[in-house]
N, C-alpha and C positions, 0 to 999 in steps of 0.2 A: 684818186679813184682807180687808176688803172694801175698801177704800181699793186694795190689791194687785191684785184680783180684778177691780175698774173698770180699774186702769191696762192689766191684761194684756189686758182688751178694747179697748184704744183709747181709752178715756173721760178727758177729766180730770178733775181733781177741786177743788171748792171747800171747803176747809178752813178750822177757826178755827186759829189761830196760835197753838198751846198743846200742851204735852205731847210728843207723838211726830211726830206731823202734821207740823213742823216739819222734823221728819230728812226724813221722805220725799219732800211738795209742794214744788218749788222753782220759786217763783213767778213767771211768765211760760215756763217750761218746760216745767210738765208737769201745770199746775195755777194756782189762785190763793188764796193766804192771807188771813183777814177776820179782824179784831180780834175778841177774847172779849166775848161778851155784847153782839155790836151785832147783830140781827137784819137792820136794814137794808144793814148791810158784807154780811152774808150774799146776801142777794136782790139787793145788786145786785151780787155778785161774779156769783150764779149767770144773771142776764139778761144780762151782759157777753161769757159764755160763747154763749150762744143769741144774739145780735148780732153776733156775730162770727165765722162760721162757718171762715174760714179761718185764724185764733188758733187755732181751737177744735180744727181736724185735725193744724196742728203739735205742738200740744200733747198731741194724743192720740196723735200719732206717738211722741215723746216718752217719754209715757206708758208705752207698750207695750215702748220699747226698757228703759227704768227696769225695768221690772216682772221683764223678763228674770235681771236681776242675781239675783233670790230666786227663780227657775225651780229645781224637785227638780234637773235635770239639772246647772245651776251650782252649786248645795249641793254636791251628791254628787262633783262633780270636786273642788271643793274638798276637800271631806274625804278623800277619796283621798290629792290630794297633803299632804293635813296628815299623816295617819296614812303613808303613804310616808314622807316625812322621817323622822317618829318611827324608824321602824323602823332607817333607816340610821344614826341618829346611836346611837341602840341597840347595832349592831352594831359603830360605831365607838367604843364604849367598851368592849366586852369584852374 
């Protein structure tokens, strides 16, 4: 949820490369991935971010567009047209 939460504001994000993290941060995109348990991948993913400020805004651009995709308003279209369907193919078998 915060990982989402940073993107929709612009932010990137520096992640370890594990678990879920992985579907979302796509690395030099919208984000940067650091190996598990290396603290220093860590700090200097996250100083790479702050030295590079213009990385740093595409990637938040990025960011904010990614975030969009799980915006309430993109869910709920979606579900619309899922439960739409249903209904027709419903109607086409009675």
């Amino acid at each position: 949820m915060a990982l989402m939460q940073a993107f929709a504001c612009g932010i990137p994000a520096v992640g370890v490369a594990s678990r879920a993290l992985v579907e979302y941060i796509h690395p030099q995109e919208n984000g940067l991935l650091v190996p598990p348990d290396d603290p220093n991948a860590l700090a200097e993913g996250i100083i790479e971010l702050f030295s590079n400020p213009t990385c740093t805004q595409e990637m938040g651009k990025n960011a904010r567009k990614y975030a969009q995709i799980f915006s309430s308003a993109t869910i709920a279209t979606i579900w619309q047209q899922r439960y739409q369907e249903i209904v027709r193919n419903c109607r086409k078998n009675m």
